[in-house]
N, C-alpha and C positions, 0 to 999 in steps of 0.2 A: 413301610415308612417308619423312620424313627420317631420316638417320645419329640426331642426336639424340632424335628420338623414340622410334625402335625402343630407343636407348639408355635412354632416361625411361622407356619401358614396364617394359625388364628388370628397371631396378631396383626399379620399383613393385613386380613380380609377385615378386622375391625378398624383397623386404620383406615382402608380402604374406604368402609362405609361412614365411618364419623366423616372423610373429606367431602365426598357425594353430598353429605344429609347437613354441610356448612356450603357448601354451596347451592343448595336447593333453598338454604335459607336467602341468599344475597338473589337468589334466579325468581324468589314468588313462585319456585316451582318443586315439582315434589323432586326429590336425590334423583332419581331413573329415569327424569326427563318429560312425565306425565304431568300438563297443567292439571292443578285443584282449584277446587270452587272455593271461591272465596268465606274463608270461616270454616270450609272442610279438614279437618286431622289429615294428616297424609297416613298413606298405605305403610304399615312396617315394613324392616326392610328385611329379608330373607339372608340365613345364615350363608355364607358360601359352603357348597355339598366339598364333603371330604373326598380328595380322588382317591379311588378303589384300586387304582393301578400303579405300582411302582413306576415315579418317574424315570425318562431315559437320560441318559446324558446326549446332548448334544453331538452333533457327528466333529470332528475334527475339519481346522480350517485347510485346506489344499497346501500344498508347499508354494510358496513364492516361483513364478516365473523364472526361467536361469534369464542373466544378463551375460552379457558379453564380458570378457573375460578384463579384467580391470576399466569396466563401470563402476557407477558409484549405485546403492542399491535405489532402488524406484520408491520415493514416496507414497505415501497412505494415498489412496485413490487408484496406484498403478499407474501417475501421470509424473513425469519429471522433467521438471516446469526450470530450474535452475539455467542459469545463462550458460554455464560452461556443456551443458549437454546440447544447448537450441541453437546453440552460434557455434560452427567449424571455427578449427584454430586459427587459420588465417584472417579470416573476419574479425575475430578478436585479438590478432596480434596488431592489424591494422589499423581500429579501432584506441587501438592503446597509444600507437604512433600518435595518431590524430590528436588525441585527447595530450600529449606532453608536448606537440606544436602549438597546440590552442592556449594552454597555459602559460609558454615561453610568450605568446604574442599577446597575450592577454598583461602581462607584464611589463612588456617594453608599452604598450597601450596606455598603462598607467602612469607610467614614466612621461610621457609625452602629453599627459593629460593633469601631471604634478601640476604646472605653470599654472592651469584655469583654478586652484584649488582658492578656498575665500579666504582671505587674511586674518580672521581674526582664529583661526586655527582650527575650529569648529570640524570641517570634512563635509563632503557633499557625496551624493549617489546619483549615479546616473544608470540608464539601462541602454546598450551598443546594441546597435540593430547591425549584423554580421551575416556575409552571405560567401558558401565557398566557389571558390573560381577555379578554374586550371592550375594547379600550383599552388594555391594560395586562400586567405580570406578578406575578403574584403569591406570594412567597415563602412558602412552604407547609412549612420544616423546615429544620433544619441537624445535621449531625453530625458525629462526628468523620471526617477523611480517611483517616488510618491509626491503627493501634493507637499508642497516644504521641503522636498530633500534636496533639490539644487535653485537655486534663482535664475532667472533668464538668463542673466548674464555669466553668467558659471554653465548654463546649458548652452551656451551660444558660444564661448568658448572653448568647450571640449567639441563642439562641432566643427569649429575650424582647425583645432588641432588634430583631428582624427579623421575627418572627410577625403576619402577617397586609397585612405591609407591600404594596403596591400600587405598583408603579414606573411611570412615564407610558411608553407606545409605541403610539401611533396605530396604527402596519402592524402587530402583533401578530395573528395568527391564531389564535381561540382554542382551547385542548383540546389545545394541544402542553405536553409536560412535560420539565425538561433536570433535571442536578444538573450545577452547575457548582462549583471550586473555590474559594474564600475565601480567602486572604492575611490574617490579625491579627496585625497589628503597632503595635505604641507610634509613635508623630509618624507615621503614613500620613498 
C-alpha cells in the first residue's frame, strides 16, 4: 500500500470516527451504539487496524445484454419503460389518429361553445364530460372547472349547446370516457 493511501485511509477512518462520536453526542449515546451511565466518560474510540493486505481491485462489471438489432439501448435497471418500446406501432399510430380527431373536435366544440362565452370579455372554463362511441365522441355534460370559473348560466349554456353533440373519429374505441377542459372565450 502506498504513502498516500495509508494516508487516505487515516483520514477516512478519523473522519469516520469524529461523525460516530458527533452523533453519539446528539444520541446520549456512546459513538458504537453502547448506552452510558449517566455522568460516565464514554469508552475511547479504537484506531481503525491498517490492512496487511494489498487491496484487490474490484472484478469488472459483465458486458451489457445484446439487444435486438436497432433497439434503442436498455436503461439503468435493465428495464425499458419508454412508450415507444411498451406500445407496437400500430397501437401508437392509432393512438396518434385518435388524439388529432379529438383535437379537431375539441375545436369546432369551442366554436359552438363561442356563443355561451360572458360579455364582458373576461373567458370562462368549463370541464366536457366525453364518452367514445362507434365512430365518434360523444359529449355527454359540461360544468364548471373551478368554483368561479363559469356562472350557471354560461354552464347551462354550453350545456345546451354541446348536449348530445357527436364529434366524427373513425379510430375511436368505444366505452372509453375523458372530461377534458374547455377554454370560452369571445372572437376564439
Amino acid at each position: 500500500m502506498s504513502r498516500i493511501q495509508r494516508t487516505l485511509l487515516a483520514v477516512l477512518a478519523t473522519a469516520f470516527a469524529a461523525g460516530l462520536a458527533l452523533l453519539g453526542v446528539f444520541a446520549d449515546r456512546d459513538p458504537r451504539g453502547v448506552a452510558t451511565a449517566e455522568g460516565a466518560p464514554p469508552a475511547p474510540l479504537a484506531a481503525a487496524p491498517e490492512p496487511s493486505a494489498p487491496s484487490v481491485a474490484p472484478a469488472p462489471a459483465p458486458p451489457p445484454a445484446a439487444t435486438a438489432p436497432g433497439a434503442a439501448p436498455l436503461r439503468a435497471g435493465g428495464v425499458d419503460r419508454s412508450p415507444q418500446r411498451a406500445m407496437p406501432a400500430q397501437r401508437r399510430h392509432a393512438l396518434a389518429s385518435f388524439r388529432r380527431e379529438l383535437a379537431g373536435g375539441m375545436a369546432a366544440l369551442q366554436q359552438r361553445a363561442q356563443r355561451c362565452a360572458p360579455p364582458d370579455g373576461a373567458g370562462a372554463a368549463v370541464v366536457v364530460a366525453l364518452e367514445t362511441v362507434e365512430g365518434g365522441i360523444r359529449v355527454l355534460d359540461a360544468r364548471p372547472q373551478a368554483p368561479g370559473g363559469a356562472t350557471e348560466a354560461e354552464v347551462s349554456c354550453v350545456r345546451a349547446a354541446l348536449a348530445g353533440q357527436v364529434l366524427p373519429a373513425p379510430s375511436a374505441e368505444p366505452g372509453r370516457r375523458w372530461q377534458l377542459p374547455l377554454a370560452i372565450r369571445p372572437g376564439v
